[in-house]
TORLUMDREN-299535 format. One record per residue: residue in one letter; z, y, x of N, C-alpha, C in turn; residue number from 1. Coordinates in steps of 0.1 Angstrom, whole numbers, plus 5000, padded with zeros to 4 digits. Atoms other than C-alpha are relative to their C-alpha. Example, Ala and Ser with C-alpha at 12.3 -4.5 7.8 and 13.67 -1.06 7.14 Angstrom:
2
   aa   n_up   n_north   n_east   ca_up   ca_north   ca_east   c_up   c_north   c_east     i
    A   5000      4988     5009    5078       4955      5123   5000      5012     5009     1
    S   5000      4989     4991    5071       4989      5137   5008      5011     4992     2
This chain:
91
   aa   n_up   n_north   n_east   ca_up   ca_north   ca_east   c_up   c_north   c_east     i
    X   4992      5011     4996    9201       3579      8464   4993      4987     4995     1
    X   5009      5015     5008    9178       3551      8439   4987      4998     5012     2
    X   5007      5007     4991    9157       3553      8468   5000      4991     5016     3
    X   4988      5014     4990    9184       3533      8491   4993      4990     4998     4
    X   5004      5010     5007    9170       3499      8487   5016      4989     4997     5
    X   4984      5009     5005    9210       3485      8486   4996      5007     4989     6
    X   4996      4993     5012    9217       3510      8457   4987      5000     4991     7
    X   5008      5007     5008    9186       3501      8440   5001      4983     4994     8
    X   5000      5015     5002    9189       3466      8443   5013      4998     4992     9
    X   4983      5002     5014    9227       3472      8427   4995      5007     4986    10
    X   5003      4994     5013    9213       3495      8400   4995      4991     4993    11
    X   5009      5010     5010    9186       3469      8388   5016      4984     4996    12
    X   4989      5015     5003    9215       3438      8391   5011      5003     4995    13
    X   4987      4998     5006    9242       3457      8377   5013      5002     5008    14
    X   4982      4994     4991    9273       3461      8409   4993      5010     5003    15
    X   4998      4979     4996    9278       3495      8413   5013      5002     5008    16
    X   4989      4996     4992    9303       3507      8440   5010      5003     4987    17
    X   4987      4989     5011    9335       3523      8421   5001      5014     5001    18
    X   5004      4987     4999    9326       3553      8436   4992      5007     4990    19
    X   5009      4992     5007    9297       3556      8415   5000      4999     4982    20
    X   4992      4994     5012    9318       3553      8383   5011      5006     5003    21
    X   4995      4988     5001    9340       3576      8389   4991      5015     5001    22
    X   5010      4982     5004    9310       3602      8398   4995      4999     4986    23
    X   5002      5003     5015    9300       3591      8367   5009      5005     4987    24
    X   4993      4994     5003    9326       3599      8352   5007      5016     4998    25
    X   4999      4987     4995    9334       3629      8367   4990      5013     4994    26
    X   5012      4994     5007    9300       3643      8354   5001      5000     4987    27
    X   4996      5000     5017    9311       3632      8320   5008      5013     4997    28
    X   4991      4991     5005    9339       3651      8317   4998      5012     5004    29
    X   5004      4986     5002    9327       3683      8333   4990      5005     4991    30
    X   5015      4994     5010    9295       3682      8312   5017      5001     4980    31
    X   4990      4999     5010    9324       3677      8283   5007      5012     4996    32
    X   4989      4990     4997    9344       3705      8294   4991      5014     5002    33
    X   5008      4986     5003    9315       3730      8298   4990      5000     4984    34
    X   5000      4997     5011    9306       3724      8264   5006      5004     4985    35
    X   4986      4993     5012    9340       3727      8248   5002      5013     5002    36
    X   4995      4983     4994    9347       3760      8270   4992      5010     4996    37
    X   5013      4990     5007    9332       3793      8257   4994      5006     5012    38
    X   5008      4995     4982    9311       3811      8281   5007      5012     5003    39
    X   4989      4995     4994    9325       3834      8305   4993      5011     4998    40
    X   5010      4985     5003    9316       3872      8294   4996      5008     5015    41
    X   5010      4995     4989    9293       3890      8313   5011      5015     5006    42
    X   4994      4985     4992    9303       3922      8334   4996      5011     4994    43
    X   5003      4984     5006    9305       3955      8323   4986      5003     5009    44
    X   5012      4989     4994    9267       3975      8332   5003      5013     5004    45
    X   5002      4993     4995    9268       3997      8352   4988      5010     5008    46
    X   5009      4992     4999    9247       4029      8359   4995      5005     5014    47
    X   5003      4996     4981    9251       4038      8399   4994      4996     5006    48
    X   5010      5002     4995    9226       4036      8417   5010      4997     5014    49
    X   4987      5008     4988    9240       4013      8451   4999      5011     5010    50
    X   4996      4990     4989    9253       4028      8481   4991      4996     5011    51
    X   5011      5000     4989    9229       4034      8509   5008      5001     5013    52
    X   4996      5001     4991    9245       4027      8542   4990      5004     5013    53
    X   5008      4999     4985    9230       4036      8577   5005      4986     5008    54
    X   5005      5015     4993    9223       4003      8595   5008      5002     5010    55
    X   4995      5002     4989    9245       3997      8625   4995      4990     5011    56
    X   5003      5012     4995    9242       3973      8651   4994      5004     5013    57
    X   5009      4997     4989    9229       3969      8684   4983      4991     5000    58
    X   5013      5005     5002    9199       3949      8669   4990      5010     4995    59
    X   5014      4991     5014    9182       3980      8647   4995      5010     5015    60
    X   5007      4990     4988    9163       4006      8663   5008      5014     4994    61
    X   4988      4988     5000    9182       4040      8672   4991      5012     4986    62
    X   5008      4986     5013    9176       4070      8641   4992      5009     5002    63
    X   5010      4988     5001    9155       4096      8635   5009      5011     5008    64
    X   4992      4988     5000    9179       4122      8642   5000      5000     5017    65
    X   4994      5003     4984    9185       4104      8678   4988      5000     5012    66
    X   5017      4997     4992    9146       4103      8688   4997      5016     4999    67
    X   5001      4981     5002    9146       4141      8678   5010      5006     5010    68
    X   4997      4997     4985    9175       4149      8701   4994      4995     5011    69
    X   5005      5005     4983    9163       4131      8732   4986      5004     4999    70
    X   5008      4995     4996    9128       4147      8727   5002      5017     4997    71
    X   4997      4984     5002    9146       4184      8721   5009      4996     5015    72
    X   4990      5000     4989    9169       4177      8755   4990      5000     5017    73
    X   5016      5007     4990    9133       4159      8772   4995      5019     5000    74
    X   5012      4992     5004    9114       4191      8761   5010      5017     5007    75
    X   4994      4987     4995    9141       4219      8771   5003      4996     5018    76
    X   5003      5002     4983    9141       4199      8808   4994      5005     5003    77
    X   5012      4997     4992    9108       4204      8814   4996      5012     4999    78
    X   5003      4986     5001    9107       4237      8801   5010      5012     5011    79
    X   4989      4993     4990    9138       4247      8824   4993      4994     5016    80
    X   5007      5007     4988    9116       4228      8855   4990      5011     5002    81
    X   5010      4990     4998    9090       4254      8849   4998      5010     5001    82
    X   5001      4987     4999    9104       4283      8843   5013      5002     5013    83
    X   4991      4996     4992    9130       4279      8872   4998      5006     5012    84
    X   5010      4989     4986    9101       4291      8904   5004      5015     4994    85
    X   5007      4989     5005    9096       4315      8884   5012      5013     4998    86
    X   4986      4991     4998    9135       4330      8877   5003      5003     5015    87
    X   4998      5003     4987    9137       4323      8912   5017      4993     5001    88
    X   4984      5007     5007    9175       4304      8898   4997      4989     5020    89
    X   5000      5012     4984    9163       4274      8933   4997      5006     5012    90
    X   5011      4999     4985    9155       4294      8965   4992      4994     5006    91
């Protein structure tokens, strides 16, 4: 903000909005109030190791499990395409 050239020019000459005593203020008494207050205790530690979630979304790429079916589904096609002359299953 001191590099406003109003709010410079009031800083060096002395008018200050009223705004900027009351921030002033305001800063007072919080810096006041966090040094009377005691500090806020910390959180119990805990040992668990975090929860691992499987990613959702229609942005991620599909699972492992989901590329392994569709090349076990792919792979039993083509294996039923080849042996079906051969059963003679298509006249």
């Amino acid at each position: 903000m001191a590099d406003n050239p109003r709010v410079a020019h009031r800083i060096e000459h002395g008018v200050l909005p009223q705004w900027m005593d009351v921030a002033r203020e305001r800063r007072e008494r919080e810096a006041a109030a966090m040094n009377t207050a005691p500090p806020p205790p910390l959180p119990p530690q805990t040992l668990t190791p975090p929860h691992r979630t499987r990613a959702r979304g229609r942005h991620r790429a599909p699972s492992r499990w989901c590329r392994r079916r569709a090349l076990f589904h792919g792979a039993l096609s083509v294996l039923g395409v080849m042996i079906a002359p051969v059963i003679g299953a298509f006249p």
